[in-house]
N, C-alpha and C positions, 0 to 999 in steps of 0.2 A: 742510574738516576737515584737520587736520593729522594726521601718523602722527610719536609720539616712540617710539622705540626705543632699549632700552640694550643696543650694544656692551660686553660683558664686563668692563669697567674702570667700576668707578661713578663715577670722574671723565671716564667719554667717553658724549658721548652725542651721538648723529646725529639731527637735525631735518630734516624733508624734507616734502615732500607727497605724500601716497599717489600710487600707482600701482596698478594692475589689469591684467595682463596680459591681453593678448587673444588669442584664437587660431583667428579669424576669418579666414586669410590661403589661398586656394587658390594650390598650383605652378601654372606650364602644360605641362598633358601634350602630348607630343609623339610621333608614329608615324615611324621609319625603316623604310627600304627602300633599301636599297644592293645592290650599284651600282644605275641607273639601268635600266628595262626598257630595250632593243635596243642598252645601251651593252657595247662591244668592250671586256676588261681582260686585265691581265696579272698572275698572282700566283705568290708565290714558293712552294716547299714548306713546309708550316705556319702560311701564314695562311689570313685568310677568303678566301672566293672571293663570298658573299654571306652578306647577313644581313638580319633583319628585327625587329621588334619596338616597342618605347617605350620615355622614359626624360621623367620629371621637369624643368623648368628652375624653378629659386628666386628669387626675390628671395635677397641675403645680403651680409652683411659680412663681410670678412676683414681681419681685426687686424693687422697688419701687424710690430708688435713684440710685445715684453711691455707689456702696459698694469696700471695702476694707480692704478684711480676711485676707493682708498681702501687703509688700511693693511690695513685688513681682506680684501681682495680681489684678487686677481691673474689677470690675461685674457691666457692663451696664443696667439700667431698662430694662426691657422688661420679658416678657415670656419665662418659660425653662418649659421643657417637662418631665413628671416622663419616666426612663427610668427603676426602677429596685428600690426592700427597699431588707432588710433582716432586721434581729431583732434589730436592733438600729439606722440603716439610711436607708434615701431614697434618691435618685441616679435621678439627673436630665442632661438634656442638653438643650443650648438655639434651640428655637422650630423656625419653615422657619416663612418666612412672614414679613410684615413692623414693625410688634410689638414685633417682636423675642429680647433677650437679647443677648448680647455677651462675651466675654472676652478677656482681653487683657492683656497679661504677659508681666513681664520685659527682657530684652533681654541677662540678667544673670539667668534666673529661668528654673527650667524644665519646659517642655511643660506639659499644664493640659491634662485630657481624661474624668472629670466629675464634676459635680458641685453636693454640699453634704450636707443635712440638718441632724443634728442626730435628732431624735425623743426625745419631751420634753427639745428643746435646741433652742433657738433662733435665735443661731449663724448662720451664713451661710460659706462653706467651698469648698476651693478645693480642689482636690484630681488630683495626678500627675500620669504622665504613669510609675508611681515607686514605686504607691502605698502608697505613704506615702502623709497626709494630713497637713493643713493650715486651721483654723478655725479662727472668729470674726465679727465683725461690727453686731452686735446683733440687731434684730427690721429692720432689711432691707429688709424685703423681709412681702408677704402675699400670703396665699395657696388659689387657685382660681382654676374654671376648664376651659379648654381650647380645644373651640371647633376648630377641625383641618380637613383641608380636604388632603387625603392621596392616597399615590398611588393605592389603590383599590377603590377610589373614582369613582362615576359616578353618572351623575346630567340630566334633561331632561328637558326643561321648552319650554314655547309657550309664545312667547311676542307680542303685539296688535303694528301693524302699522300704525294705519288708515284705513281710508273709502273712497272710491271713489263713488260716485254713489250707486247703490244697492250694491256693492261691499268691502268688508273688506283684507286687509293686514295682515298675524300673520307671523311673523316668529319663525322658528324651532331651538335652540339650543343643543348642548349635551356638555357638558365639563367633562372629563377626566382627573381626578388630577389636576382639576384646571384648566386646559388647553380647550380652547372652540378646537374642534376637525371640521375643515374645511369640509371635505368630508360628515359630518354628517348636517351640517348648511344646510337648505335652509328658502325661503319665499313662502309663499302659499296663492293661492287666493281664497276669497271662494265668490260666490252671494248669499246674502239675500235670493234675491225674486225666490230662485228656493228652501231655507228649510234655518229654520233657527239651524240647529242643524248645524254644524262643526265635524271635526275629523282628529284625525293624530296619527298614532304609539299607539292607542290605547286611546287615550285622547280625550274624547267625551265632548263638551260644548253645550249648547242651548244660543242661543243669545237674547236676549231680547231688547236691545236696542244697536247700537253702532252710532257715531259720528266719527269727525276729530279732535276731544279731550279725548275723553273716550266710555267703550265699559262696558253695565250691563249685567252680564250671568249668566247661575247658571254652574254648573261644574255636568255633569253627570256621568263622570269617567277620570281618570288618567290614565299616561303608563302602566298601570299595564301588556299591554299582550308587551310590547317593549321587543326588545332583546337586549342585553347589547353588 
């Protein structure tokens, strides 16, 4: 079955063969735990001292220039996210974030609904809420993976504030799809000279040296017993 669609100009018109997007494509999730249990670090005032949580990896293409698989059409660099293949293409969309790709139609074209690589084609394509496809500008694009953090995301980390006296500053993060989550924030005080072990939501450190520039520990354990 063919799809003919008429491009805005009754002298243009794009012949193609349908397409159907898919969107059959799972990320792979992945769990961090930094640093390492029984590993020795060293961190400055205002970073992590530890964290924990997941994040997203993608399949995805990143555009590399400005592309243009048709007059009607224009594909900003940046990152798209596989959304879905079947047996001869795979089905992307530009992905959130500062590095995301975009697209920009002519104000005679259908609106798009995906962006479309065929498999063993170089080309780069879009695909309309009509099914019917726009392929070209060959070599613009490159297949990378793309780590993403998503709405079932959830992250936990302890960052070093400084040292007053015998006394040390961490404070407590949680961010939530991104989003640092207020109610969950706080700062914690702990004294040296009463143990030098620390703890919080399950995240046990031993402190070995700190300063009002940096803090040496080993990491005894992470959030592991936090509740989410």
């Amino acid at each position: 079955m063919k799809c003919l669609r008429l491009f805005g100009l009754a002298s243009t018109l794009l012949l193609s063969a349908c397409a159907s997007p898919k969107y059959n494509y799972m990320p792979v999730t992945t769990a961090i735990s930094e640093p390492p249990i029984d590993s020795i670090n060293m961190t400055q005032v205002g970073d992590t001292m530890v964290r924990q949580g997941k994040y997203q990896e993608y399949d995805a293409i990143y555009v590399t220039r400005k592309a243009d698989p048709s007059w009607a059409y224009t594909l900003y660099p940046g990152y798209y996210l596989k959304q879905g293949e079947d047996e001869t293409a795979e089905y992307y969309y530009p992905g959130g974030g500062d590095d995301s790709g975009r697209v920009v139609k002519s104000g005679l074209a259908d609106p798009w609904t995906s962006i479309m690589t065929q498999k063993g084609n170089s080309e780069i394509c879009v695909v309309t809420v009509f099914n019917a496809y726009v392929c070209g500008d060959s070599n613009s694009f490159e297949r990378r993976k793309k780590l993403s953090i998503t709405q079932d995301s959830f992250q936990q980390s302890l960052i070093y504030s400084g040292k007053l006296g015998n006394k040390i500053n961490v404070g407590y993060r949680e961010f939530s799809n991104n989003i640092a989550r207020p109610a969950f924030n706080n700062n914690v005080e702990y004294d040296l000279s009463e143990s030098k072990i620390i703890a919080y939501k399950g995240a046990k450190l031993e402190i070995i040296e700190a300063t009002n520039q940096y803090i040496k520990y080993k990491v005894i354990s992470n959030f592991n017993n936090a509740v989410q």
